[in-house]
Backbone as XML, in Angstrom:
<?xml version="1.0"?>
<chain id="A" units="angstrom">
  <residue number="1" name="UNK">
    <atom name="N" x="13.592" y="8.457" z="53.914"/>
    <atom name="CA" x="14.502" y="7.992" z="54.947"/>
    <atom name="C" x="15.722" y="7.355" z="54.299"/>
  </residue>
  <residue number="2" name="UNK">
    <atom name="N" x="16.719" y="7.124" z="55.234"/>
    <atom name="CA" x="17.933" y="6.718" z="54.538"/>
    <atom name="C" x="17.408" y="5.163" z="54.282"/>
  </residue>
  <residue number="3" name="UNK">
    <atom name="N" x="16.740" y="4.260" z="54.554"/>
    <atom name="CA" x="17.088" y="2.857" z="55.125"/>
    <atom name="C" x="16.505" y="2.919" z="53.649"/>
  </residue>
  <residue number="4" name="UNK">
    <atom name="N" x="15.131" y="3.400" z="53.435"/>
    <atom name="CA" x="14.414" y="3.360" z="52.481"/>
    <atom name="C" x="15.417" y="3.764" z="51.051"/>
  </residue>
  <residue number="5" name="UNK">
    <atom name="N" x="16.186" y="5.037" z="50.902"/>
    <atom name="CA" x="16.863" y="5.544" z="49.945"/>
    <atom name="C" x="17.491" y="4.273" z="49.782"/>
  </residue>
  <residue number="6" name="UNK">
    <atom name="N" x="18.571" y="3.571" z="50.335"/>
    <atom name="CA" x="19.255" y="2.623" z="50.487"/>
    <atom name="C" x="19.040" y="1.166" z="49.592"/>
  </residue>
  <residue number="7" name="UNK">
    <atom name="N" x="17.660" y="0.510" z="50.496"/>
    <atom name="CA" x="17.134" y="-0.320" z="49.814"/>
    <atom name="C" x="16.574" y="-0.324" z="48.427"/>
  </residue>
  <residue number="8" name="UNK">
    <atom name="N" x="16.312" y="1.122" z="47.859"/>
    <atom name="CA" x="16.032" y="1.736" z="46.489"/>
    <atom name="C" x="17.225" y="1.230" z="45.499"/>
  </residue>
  <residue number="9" name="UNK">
    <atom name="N" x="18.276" y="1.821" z="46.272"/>
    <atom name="CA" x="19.810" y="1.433" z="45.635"/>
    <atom name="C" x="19.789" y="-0.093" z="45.339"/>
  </residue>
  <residue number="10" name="UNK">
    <atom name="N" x="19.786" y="-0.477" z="46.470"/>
    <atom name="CA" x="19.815" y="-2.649" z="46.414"/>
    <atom name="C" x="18.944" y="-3.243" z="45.707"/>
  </residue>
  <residue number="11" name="UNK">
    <atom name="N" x="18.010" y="-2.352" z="45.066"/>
    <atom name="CA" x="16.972" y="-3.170" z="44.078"/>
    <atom name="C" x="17.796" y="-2.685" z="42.678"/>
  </residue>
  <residue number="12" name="UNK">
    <atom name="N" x="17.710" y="-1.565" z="42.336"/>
    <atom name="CA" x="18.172" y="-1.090" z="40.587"/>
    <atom name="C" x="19.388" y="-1.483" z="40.730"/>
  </residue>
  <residue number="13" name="UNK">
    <atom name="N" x="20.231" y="-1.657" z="41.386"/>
    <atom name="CA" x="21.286" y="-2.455" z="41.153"/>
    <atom name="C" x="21.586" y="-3.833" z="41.118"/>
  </residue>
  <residue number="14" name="UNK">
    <atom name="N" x="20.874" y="-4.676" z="41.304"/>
    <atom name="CA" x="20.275" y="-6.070" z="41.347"/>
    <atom name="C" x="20.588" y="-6.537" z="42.435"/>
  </residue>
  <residue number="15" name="UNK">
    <atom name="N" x="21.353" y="-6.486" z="43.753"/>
    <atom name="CA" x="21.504" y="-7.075" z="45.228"/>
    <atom name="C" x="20.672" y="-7.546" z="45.220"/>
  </residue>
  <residue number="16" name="UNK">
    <atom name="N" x="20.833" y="-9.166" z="45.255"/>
    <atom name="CA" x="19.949" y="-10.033" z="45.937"/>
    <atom name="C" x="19.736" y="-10.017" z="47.625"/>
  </residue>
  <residue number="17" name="UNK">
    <atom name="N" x="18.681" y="-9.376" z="48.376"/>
    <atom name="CA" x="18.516" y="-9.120" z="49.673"/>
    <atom name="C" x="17.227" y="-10.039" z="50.503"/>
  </residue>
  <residue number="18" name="UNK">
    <atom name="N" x="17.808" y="-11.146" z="51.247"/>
    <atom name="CA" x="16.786" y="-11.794" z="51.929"/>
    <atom name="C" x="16.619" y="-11.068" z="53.251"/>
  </residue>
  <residue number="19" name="UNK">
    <atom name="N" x="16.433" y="-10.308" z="54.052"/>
    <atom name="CA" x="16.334" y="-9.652" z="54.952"/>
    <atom name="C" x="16.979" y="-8.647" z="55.391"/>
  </residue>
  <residue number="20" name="UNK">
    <atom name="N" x="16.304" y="-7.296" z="55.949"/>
    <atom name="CA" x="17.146" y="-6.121" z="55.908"/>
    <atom name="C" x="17.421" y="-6.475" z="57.658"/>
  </residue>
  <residue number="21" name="UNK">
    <atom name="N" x="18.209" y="-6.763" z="57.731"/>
    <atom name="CA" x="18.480" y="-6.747" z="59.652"/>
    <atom name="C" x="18.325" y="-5.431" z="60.509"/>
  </residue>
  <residue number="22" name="UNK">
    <atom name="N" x="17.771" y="-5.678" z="61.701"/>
    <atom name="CA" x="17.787" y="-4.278" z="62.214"/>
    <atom name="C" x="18.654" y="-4.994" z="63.864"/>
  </residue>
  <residue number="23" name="UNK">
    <atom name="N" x="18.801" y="-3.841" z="64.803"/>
    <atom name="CA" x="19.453" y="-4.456" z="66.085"/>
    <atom name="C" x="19.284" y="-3.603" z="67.163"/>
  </residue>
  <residue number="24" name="UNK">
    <atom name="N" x="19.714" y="-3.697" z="68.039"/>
    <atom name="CA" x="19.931" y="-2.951" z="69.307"/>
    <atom name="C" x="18.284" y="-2.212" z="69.883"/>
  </residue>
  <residue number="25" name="UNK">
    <atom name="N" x="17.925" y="-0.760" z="70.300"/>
    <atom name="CA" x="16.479" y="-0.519" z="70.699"/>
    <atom name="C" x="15.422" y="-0.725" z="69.635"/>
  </residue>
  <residue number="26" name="UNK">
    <atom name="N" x="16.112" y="-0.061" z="68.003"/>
    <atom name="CA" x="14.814" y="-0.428" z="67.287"/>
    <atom name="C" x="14.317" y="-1.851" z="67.565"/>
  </residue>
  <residue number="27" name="UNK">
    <atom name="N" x="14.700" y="-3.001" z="67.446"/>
    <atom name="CA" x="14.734" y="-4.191" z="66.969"/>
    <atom name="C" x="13.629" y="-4.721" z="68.565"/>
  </residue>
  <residue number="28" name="UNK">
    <atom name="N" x="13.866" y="-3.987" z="69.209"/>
    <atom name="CA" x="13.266" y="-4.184" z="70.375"/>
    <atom name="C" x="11.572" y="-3.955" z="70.434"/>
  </residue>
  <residue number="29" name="UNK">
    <atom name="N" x="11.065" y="-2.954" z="69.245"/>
    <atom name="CA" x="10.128" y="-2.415" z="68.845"/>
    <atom name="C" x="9.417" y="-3.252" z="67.666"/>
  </residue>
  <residue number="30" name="UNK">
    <atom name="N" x="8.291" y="-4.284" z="68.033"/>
    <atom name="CA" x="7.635" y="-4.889" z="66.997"/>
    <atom name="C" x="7.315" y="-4.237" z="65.999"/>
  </residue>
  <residue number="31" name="UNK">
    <atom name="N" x="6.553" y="-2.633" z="66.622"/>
    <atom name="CA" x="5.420" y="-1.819" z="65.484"/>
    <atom name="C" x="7.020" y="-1.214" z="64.678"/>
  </residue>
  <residue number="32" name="UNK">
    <atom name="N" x="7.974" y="-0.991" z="65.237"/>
    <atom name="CA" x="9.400" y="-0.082" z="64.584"/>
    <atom name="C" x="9.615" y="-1.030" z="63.482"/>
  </residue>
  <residue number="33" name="UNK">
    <atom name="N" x="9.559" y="-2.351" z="64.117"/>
    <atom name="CA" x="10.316" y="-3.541" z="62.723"/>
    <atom name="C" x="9.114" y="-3.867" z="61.823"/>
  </residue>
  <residue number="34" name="UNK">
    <atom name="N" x="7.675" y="-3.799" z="61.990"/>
    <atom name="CA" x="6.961" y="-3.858" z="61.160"/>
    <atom name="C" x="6.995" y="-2.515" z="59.986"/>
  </residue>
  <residue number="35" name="UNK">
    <atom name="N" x="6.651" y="-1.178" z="60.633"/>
    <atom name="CA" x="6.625" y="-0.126" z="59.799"/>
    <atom name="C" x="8.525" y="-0.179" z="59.081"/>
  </residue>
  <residue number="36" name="UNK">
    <atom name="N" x="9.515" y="-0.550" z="59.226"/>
    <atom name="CA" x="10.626" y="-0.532" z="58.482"/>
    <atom name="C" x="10.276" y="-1.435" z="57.401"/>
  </residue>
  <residue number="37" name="UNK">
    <atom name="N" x="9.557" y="-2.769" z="57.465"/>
    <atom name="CA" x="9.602" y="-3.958" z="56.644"/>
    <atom name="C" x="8.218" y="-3.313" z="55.582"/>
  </residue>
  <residue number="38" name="UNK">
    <atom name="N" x="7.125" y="-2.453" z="55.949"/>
    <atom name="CA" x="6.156" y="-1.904" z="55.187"/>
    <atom name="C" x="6.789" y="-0.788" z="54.206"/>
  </residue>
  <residue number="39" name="UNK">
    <atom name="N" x="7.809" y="-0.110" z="55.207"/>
    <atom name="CA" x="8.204" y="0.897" z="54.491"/>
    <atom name="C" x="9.344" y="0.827" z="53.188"/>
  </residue>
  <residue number="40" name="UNK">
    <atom name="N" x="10.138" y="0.188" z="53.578"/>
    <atom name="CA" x="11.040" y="-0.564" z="52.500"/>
    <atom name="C" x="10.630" y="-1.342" z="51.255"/>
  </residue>
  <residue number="41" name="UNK">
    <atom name="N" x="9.400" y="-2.753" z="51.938"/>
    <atom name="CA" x="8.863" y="-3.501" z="50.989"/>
    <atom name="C" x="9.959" y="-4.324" z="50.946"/>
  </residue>
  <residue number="42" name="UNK">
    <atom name="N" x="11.058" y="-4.918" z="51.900"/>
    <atom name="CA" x="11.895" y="-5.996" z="52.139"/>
    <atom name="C" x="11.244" y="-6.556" z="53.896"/>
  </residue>
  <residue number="43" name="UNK">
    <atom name="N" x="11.660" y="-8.275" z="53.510"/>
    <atom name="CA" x="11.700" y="-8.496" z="54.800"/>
    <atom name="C" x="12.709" y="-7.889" z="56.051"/>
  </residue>
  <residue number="44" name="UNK">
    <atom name="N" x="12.073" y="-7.605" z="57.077"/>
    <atom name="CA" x="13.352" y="-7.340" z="58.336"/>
    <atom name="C" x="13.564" y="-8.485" z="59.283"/>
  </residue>
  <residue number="45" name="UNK">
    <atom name="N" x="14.912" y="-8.138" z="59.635"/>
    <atom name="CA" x="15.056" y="-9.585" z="60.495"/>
    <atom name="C" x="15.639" y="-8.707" z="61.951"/>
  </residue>
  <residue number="46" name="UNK">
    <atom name="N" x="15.252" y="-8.985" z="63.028"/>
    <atom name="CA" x="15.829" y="-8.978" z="64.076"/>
    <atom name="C" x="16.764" y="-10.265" z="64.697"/>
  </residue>
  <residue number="47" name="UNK">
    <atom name="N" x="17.368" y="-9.734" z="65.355"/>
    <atom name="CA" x="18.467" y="-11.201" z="65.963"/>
    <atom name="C" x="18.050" y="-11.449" z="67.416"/>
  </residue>
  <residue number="48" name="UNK">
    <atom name="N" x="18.617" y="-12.692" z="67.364"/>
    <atom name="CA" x="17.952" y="-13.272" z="68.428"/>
    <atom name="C" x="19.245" y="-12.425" z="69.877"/>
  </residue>
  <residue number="49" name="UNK">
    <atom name="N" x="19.590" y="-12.130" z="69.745"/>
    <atom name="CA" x="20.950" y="-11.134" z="70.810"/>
    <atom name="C" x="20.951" y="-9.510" z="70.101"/>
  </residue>
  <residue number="50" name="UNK">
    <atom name="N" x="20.191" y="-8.831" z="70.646"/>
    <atom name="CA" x="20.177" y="-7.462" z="69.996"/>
    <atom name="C" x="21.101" y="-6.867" z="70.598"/>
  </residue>
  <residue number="51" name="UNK">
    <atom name="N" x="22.305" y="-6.922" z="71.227"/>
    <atom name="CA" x="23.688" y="-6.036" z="72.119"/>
    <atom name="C" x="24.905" y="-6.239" z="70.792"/>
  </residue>
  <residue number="52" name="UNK">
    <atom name="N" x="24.465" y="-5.884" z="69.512"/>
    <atom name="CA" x="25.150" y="-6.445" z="68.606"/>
    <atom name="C" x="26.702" y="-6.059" z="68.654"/>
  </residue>
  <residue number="53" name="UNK">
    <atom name="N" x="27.121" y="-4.971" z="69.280"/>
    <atom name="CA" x="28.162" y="-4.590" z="70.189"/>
    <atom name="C" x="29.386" y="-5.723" z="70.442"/>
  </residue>
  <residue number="54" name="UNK">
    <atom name="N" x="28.428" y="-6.548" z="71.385"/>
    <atom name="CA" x="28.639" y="-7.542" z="72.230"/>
    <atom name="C" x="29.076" y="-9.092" z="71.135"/>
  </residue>
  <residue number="55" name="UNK">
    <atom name="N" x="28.261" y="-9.131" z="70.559"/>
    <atom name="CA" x="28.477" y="-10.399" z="69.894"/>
    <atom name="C" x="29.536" y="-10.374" z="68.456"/>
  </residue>
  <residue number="56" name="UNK">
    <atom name="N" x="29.855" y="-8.644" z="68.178"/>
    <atom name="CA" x="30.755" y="-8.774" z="67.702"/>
    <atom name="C" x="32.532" y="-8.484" z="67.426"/>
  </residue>
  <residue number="57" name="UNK">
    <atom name="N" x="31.968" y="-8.140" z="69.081"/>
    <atom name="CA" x="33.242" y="-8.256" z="69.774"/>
    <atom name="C" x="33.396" y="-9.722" z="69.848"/>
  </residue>
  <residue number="58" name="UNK">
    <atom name="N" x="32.763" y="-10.595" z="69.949"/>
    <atom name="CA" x="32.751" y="-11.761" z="70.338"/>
    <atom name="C" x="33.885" y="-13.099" z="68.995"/>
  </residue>
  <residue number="59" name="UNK">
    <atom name="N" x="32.700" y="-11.826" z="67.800"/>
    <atom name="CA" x="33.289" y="-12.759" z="67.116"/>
    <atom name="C" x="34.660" y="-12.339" z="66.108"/>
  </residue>
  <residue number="60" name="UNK">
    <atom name="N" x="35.082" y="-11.035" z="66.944"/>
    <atom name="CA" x="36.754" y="-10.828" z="66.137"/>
    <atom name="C" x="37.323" y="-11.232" z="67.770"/>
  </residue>
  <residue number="61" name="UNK">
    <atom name="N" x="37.426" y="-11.332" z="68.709"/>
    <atom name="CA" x="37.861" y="-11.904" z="69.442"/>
    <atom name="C" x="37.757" y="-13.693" z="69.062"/>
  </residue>
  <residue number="62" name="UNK">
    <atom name="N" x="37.098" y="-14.644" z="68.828"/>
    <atom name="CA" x="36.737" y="-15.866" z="68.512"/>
    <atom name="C" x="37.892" y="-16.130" z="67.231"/>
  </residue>
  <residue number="63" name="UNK">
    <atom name="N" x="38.068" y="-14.850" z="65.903"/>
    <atom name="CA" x="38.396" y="-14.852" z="64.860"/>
    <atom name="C" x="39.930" y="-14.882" z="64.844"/>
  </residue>
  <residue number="64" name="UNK">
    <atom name="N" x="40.661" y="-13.369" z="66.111"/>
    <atom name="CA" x="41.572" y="-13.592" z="66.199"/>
    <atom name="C" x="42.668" y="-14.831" z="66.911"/>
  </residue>
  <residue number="65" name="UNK">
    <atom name="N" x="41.695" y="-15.654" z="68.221"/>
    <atom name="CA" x="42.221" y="-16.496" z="69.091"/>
    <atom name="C" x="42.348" y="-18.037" z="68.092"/>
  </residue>
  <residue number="66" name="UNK">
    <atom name="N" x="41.859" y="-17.898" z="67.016"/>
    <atom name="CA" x="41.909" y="-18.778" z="65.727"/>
    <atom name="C" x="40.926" y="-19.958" z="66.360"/>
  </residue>
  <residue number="67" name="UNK">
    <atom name="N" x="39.772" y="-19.684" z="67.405"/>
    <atom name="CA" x="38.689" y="-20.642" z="67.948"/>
    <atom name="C" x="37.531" y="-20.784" z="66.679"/>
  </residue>
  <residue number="68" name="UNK">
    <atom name="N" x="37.164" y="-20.120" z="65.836"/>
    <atom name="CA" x="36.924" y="-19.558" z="64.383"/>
    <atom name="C" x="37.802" y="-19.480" z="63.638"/>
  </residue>
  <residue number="69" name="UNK">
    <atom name="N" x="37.703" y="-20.263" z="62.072"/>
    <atom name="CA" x="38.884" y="-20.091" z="61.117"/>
    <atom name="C" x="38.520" y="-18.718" z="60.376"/>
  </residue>
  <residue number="70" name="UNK">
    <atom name="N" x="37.391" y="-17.762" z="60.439"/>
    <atom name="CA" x="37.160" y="-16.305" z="59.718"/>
    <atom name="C" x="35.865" y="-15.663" z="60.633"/>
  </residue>
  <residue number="71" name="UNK">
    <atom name="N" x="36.454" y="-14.598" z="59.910"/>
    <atom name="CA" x="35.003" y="-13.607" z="60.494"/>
    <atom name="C" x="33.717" y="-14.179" z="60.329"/>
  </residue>
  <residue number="72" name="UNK">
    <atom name="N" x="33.451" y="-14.329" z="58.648"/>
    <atom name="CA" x="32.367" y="-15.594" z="58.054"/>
    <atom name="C" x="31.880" y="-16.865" z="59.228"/>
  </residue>
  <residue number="73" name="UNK">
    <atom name="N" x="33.295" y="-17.359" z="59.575"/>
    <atom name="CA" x="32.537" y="-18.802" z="60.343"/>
    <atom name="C" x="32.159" y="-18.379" z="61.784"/>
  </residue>
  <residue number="74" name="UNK">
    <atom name="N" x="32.988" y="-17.204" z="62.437"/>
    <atom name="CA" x="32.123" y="-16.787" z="63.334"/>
    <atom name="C" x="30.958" y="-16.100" z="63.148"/>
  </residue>
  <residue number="75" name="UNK">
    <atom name="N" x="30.379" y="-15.396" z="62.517"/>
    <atom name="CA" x="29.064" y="-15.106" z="62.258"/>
    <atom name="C" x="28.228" y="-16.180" z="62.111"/>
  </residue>
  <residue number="76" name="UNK">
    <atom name="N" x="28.643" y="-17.291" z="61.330"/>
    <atom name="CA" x="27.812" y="-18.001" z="61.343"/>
    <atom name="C" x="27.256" y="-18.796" z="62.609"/>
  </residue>
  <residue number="77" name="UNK">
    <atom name="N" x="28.430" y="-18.972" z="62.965"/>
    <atom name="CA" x="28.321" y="-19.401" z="64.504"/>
    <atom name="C" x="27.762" y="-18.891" z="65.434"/>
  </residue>
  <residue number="78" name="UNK">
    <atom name="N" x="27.502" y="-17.411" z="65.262"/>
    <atom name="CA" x="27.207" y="-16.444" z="66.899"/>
    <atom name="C" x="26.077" y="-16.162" z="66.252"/>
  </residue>
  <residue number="79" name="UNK">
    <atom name="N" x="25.645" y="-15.977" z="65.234"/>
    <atom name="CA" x="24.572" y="-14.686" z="65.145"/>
    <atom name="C" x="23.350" y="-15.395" z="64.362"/>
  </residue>
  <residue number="80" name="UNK">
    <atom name="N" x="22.374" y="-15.734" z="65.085"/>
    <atom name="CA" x="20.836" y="-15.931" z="65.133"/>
    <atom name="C" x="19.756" y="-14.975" z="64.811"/>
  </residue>
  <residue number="81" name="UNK">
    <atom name="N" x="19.103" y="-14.886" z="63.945"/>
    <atom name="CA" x="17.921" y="-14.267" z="63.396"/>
    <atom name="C" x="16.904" y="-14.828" z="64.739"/>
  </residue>
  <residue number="82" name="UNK">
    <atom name="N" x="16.511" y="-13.766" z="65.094"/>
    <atom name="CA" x="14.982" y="-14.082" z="66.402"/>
    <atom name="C" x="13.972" y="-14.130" z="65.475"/>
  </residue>
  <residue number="83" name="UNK">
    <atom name="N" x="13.277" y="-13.280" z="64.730"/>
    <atom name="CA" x="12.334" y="-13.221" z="64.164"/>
    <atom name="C" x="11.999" y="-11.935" z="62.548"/>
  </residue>
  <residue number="84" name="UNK">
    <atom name="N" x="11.268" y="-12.887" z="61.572"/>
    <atom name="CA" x="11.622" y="-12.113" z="60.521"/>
    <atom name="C" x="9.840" y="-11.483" z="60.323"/>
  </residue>
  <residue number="85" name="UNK">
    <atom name="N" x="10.677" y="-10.257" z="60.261"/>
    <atom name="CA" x="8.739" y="-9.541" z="59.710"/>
    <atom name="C" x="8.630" y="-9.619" z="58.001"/>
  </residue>
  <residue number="86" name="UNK">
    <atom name="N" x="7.532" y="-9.974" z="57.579"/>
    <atom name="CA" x="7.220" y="-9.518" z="56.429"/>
    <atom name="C" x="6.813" y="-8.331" z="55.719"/>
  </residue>
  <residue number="87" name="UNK">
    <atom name="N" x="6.922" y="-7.547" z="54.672"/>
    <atom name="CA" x="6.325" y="-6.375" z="54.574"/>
    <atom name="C" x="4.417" y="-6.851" z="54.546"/>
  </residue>
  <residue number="88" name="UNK">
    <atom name="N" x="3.913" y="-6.280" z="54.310"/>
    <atom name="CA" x="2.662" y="-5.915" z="54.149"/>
    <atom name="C" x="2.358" y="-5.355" z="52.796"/>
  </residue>
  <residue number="89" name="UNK">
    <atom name="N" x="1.824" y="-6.010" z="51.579"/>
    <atom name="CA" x="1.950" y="-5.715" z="50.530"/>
    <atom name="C" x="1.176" y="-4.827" z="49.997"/>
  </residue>
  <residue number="90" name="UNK">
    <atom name="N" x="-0.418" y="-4.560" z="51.048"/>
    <atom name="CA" x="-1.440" y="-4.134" z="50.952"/>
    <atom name="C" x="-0.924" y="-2.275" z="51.439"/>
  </residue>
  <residue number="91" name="UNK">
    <atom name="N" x="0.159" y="-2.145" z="52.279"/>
    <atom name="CA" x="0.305" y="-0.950" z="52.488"/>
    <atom name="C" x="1.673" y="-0.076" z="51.861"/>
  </residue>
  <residue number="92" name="UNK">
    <atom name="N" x="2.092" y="-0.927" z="50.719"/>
    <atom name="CA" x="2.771" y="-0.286" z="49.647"/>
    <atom name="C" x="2.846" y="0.732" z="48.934"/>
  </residue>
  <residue number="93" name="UNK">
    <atom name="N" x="1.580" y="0.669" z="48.675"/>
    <atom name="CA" x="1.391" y="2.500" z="47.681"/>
    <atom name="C" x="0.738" y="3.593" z="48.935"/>
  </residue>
  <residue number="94" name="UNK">
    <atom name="N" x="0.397" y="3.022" z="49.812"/>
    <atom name="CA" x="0.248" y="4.660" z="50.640"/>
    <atom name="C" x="1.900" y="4.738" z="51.223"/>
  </residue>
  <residue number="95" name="UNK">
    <atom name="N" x="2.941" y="3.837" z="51.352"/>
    <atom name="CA" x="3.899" y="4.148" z="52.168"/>
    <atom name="C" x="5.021" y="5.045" z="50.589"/>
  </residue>
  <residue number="96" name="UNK">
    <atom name="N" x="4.908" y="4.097" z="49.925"/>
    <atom name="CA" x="5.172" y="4.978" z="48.310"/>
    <atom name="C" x="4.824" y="6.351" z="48.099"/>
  </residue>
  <residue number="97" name="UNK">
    <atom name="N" x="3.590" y="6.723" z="48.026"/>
    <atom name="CA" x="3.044" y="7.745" z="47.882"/>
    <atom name="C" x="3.487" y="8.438" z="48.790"/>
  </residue>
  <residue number="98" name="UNK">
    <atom name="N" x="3.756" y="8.659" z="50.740"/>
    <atom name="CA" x="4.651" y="9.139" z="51.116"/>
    <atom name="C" x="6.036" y="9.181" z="51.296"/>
  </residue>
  <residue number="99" name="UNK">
    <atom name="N" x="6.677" y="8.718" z="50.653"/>
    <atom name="CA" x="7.892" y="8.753" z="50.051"/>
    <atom name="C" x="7.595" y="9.632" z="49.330"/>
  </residue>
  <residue number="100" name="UNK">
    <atom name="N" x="7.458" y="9.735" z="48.385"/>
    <atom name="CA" x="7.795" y="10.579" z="47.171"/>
    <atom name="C" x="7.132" y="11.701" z="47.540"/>
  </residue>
  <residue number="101" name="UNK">
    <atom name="N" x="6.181" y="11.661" z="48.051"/>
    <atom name="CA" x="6.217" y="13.481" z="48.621"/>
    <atom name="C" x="7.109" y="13.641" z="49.921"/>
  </residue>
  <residue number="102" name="UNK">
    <atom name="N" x="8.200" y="13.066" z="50.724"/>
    <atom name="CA" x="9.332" y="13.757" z="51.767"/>
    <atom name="C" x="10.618" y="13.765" z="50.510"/>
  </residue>
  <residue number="103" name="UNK">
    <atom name="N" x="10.530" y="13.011" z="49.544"/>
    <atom name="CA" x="11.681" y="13.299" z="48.278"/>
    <atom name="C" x="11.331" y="14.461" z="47.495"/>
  </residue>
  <residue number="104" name="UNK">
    <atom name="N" x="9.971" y="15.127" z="47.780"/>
    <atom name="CA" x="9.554" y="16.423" z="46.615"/>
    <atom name="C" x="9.973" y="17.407" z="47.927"/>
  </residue>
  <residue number="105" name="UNK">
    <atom name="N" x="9.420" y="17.003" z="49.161"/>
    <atom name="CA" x="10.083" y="17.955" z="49.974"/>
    <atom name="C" x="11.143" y="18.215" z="50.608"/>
  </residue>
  <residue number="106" name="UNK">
    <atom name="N" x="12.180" y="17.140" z="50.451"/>
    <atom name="CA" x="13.480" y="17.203" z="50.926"/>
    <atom name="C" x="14.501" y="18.491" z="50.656"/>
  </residue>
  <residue number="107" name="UNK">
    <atom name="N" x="14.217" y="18.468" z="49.343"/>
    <atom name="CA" x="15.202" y="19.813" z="48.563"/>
    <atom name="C" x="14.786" y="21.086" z="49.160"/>
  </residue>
  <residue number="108" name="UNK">
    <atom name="N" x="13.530" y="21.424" z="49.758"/>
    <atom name="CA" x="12.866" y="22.511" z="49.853"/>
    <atom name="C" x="13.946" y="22.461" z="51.641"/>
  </residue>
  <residue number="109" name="UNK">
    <atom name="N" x="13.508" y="21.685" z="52.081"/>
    <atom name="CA" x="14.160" y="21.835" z="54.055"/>
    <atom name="C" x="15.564" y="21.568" z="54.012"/>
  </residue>
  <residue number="110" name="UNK">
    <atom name="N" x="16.563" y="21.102" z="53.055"/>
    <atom name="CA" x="17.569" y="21.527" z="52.887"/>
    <atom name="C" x="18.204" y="22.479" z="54.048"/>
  </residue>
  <residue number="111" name="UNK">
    <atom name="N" x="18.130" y="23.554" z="53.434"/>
    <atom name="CA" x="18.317" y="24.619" z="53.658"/>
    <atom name="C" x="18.749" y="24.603" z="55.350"/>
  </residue>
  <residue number="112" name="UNK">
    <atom name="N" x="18.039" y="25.020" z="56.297"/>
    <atom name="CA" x="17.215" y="24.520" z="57.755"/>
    <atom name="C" x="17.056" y="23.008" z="58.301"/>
  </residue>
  <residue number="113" name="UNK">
    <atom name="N" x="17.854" y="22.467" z="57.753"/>
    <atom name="CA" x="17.882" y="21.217" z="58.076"/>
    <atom name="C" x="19.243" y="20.302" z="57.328"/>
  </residue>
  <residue number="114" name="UNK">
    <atom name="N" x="20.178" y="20.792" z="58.125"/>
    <atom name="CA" x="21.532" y="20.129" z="58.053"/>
    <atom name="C" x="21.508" y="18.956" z="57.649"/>
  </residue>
  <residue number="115" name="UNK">
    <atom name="N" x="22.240" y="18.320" z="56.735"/>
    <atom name="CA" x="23.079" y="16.615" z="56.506"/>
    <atom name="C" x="23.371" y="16.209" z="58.096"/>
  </residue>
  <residue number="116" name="UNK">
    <atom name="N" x="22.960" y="14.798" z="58.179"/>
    <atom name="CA" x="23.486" y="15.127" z="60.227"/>
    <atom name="C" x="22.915" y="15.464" z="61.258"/>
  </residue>
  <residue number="117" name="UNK">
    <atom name="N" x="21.960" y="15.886" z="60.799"/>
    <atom name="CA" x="21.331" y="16.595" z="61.831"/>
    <atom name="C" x="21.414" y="17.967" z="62.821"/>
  </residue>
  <residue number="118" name="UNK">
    <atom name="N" x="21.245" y="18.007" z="63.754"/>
    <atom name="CA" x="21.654" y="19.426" z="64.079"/>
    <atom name="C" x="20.966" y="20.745" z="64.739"/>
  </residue>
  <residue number="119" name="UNK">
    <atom name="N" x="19.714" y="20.221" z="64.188"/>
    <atom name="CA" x="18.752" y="21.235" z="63.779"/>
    <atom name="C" x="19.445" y="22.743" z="62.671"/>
  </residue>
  <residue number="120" name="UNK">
    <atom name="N" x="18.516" y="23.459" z="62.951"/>
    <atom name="CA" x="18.901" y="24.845" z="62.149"/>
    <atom name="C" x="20.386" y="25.656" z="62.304"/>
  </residue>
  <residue number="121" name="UNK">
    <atom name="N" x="20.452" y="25.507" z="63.546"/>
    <atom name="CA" x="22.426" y="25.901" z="63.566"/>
    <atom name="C" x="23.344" y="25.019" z="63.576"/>
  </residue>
  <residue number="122" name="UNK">
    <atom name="N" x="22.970" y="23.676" z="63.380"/>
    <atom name="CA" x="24.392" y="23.027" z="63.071"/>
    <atom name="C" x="24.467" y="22.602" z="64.223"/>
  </residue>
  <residue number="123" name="UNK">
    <atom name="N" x="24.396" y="22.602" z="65.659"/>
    <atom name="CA" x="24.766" y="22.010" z="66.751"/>
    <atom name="C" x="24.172" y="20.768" z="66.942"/>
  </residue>
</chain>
């Protein structure tokens, strides 16, 4: 998965990462934010306002009316962590082990399976 490819990147490159945030319907999904936080092997954080849309309109509106001196102090201001999952350390190497076999099979579905999505013709 991408989130997973991603977080691969943020480790060998040394990013220090205290929580991978998720928002909007996933975030709405306990078992979605647990299996992301198993699958990664980082904590996930959901926010306490998942219309993240909404709150950050909020806070370049807040940023530009100069009610906030930066983007920074409005975030800090608007945006609340609801609840942080932990990974599950015990289900690491079976979520590993499938990884690396959808990375042995990725190259193969290529082909029939567009960047993007699409399905098989591209639409």
């Amino acid at each position: 998965s991408s989130r997973r490819r991603h977080t691969r990147l943020l480790t060998v490159t040394g990013v220090q990462t205290c929580a991978l945030p998720i928002s909007g319907r996933p975030a709405r999904s306990p078992l979605w934010a647990r299996i992301k936080a198993d699958a990664t092997g980082f904590p996930v954080a959901t926010l306490a306002i998942d219309e993240t849309a909404v709150v950050g309109a909020a806070i370049l509106a807040a940023a530009g009316a100069g009610i906030v001196p930066s983007l920074e102090a409005g975030v800090r201001a608007m945006v609340r962590v609801g609840a942080e999952i932990a990974p599950d350390p015990a289900l690491r190497a079976r979520y590993d082990a499938r990884y690396a076999a959808y990375r042995a099979l990725h190259p193969a579905i290529r082909p029939i399976v567009p960047v993007g999505g699409g399905g098989a013709t591209g639409r």
